[in-house]
C-alpha positions as CSV (number, residue, x, y, z in Angstrom):
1,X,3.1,-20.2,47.8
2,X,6.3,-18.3,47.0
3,X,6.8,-20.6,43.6
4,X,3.9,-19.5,42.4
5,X,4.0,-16.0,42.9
6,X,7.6,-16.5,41.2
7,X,6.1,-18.3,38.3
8,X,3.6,-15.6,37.9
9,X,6.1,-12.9,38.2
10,X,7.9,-14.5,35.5
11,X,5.1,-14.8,33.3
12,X,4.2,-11.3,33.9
13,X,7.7,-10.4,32.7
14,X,7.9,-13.0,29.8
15,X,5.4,-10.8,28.0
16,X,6.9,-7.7,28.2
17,X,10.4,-9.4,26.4
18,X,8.1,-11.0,23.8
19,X,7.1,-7.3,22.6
20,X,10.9,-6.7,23.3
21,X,11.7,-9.1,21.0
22,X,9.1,-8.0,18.1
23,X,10.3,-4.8,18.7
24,X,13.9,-5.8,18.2
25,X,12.9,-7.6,15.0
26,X,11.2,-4.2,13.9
27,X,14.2,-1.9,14.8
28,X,16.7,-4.5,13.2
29,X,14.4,-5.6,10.1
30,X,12.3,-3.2,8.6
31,X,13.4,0.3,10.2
32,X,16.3,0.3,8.4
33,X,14.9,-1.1,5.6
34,X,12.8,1.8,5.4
35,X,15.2,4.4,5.9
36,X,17.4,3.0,2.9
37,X,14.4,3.1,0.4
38,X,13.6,6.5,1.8
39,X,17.3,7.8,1.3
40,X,16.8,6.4,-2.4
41,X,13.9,7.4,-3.4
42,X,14.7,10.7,-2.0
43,X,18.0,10.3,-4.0
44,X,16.1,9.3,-7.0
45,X,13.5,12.4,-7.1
46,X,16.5,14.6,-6.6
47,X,18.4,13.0,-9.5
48,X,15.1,13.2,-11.7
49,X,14.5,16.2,-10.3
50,X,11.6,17.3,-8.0
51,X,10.2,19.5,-10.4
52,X,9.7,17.0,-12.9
53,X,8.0,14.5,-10.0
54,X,5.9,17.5,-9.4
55,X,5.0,18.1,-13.0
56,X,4.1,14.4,-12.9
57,X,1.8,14.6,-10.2
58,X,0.3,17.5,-11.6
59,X,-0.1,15.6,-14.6
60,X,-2.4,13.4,-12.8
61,X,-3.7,15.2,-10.9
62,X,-5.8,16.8,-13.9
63,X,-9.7,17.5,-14.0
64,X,-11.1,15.3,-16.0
65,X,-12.3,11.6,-16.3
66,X,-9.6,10.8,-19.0
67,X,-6.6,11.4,-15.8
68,X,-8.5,9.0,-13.7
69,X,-6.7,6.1,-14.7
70,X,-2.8,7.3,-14.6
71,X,-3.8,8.4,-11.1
72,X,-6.0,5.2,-9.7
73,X,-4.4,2.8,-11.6
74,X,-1.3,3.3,-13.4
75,X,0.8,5.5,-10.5
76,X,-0.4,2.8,-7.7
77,X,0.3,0.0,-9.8
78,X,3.7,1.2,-10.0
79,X,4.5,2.7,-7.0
80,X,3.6,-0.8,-5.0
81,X,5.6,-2.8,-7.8
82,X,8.9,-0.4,-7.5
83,X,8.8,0.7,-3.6
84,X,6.7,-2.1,-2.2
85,X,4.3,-1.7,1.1
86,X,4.1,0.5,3.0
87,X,6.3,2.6,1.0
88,X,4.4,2.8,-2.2
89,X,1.7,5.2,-0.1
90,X,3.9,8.5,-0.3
91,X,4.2,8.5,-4.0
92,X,0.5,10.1,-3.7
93,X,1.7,13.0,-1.7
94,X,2.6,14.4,-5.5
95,X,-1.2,14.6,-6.3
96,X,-3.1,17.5,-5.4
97,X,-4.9,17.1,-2.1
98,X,-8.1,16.3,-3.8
99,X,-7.1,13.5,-4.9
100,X,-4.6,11.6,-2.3
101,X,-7.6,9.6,-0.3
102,X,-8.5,7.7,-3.4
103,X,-4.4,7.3,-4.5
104,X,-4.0,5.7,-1.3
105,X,-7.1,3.9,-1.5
106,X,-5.9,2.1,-4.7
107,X,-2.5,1.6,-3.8
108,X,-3.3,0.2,-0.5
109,X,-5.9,-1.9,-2.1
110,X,-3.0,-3.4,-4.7
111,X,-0.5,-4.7,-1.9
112,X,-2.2,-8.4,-2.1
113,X,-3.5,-9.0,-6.0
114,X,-0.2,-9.1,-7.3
115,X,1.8,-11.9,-4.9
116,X,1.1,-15.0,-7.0
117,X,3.5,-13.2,-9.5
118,X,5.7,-10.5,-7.9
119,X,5.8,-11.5,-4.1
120,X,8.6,-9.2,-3.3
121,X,5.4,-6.1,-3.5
122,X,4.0,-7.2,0.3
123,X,6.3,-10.3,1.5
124,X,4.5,-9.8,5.2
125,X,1.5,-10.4,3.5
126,X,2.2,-13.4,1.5
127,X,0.2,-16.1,3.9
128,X,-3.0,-15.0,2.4
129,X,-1.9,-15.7,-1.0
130,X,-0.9,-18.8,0.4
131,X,-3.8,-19.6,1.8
132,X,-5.9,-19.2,-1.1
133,X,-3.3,-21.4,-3.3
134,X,-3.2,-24.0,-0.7
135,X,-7.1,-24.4,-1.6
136,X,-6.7,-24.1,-5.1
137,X,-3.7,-26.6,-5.3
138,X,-6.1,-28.9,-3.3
139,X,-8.6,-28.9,-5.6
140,X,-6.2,-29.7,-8.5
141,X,-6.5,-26.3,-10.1
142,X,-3.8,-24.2,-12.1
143,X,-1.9,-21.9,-10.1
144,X,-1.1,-19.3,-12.7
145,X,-4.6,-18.8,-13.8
146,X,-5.8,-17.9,-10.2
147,X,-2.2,-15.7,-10.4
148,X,-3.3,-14.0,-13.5
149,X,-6.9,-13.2,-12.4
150,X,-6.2,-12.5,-9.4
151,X,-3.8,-9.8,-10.3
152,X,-6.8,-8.8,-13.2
153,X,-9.0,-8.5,-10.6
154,X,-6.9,-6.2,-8.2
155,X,-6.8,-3.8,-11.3
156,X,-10.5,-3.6,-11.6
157,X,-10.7,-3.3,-8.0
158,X,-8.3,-0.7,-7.2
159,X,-9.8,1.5,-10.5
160,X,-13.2,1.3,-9.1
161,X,-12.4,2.2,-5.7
162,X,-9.9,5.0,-6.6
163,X,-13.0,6.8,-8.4
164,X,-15.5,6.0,-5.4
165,X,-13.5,7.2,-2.9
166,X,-12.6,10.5,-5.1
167,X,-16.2,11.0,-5.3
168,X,-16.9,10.8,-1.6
169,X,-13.3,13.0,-0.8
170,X,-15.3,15.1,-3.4
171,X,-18.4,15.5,-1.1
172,X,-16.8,15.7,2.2
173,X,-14.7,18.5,0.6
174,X,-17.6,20.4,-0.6
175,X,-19.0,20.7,3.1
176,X,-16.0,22.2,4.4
177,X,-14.7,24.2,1.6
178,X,-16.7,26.7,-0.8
179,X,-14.1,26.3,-3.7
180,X,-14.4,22.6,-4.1
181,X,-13.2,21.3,-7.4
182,X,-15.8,20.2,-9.5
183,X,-16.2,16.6,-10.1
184,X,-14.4,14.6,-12.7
């Protein structure tokens, strides 16, 4: 009787050093990971200088159809190429309000088309990729063509649902504020 309520007890506390142990590899792997590209991206927007970031954003940030794809598609695509997930996300916080659900919508949405050619943009991520190749490498298919449309499609994708989810920011903000911009 008293070897089982041992082994339970043990069991019991085997799963609280499990999460200790994910926790560890957190605090040891990606925290300060994180912190480093925050301290140089920080350094890099003061070296450029904020105002110029800002003028960038605002840039963007522009009424108007024509800005839609600098801030769907061409600052997300960056942004997850150069600071990677999850850090990519705070390069929308240089958009005006309006706009931030659908930056982060796109960028968020670009973290898994690109890993057949740049895995370092979601390495955590990189099983699905893997996943699909190991079918297409099955079936005797090219890798670098399901690479290139893949990425091709995540472009598409991320376009499309930058502007959707601007439209619908768009109607939500229109319920709760009477100066809404008008839409694009």
């Amino acid at each position: 009787m008293f070897d089982v309520l041992a082994d339970a007890a043990t069991e019991f506390i085997s799963w609280f050093q499990r999460g200790a142990e994910t926790f560890n590899g957190l605090v040891v792997g990606i925290v300060p990971l994180l912190i480093v590209l925050l301290t140089a991206v920080n350094a890099l927007i003061a070296l450029i200088g904020p105002e110029r970031v800002n003028k960038f954003g605002e840039w963007a940030g522009r009424e108007g159809f024509a800005y839609t794809p600098i801030r769907y598609l061409v600052w997300p695509v960056i942004s997850v190429f150069v600071l990677t997930n999850p850090m990519a996300y705070t390069n929308g916080s240089f958009l005006p309000e309006i706009y931030k659900p659908g930056f982060y919508d796109s960028a968020v949405s670009f973290v898994h088309p690109p890993l057949g050619i740049f895995p370092h943009v979601n390495p955590g991520e990189f099983f699905v990729w893997g996943g699909i190749l190991a079918g297409i490498t099955e079936l005797g298919l090219n890798e670098s063509d399901l690479a290139v449309r893949y990425l091709i499609t995540g472009f598409i994708v991320i376009y499309i649902r930058g502007l959707v989810t601007e439209w619908f920011t768009r109607r939500l903000w229109a319920t709760q504020h009477e100066n809404a911009p008008a839409a694009a």
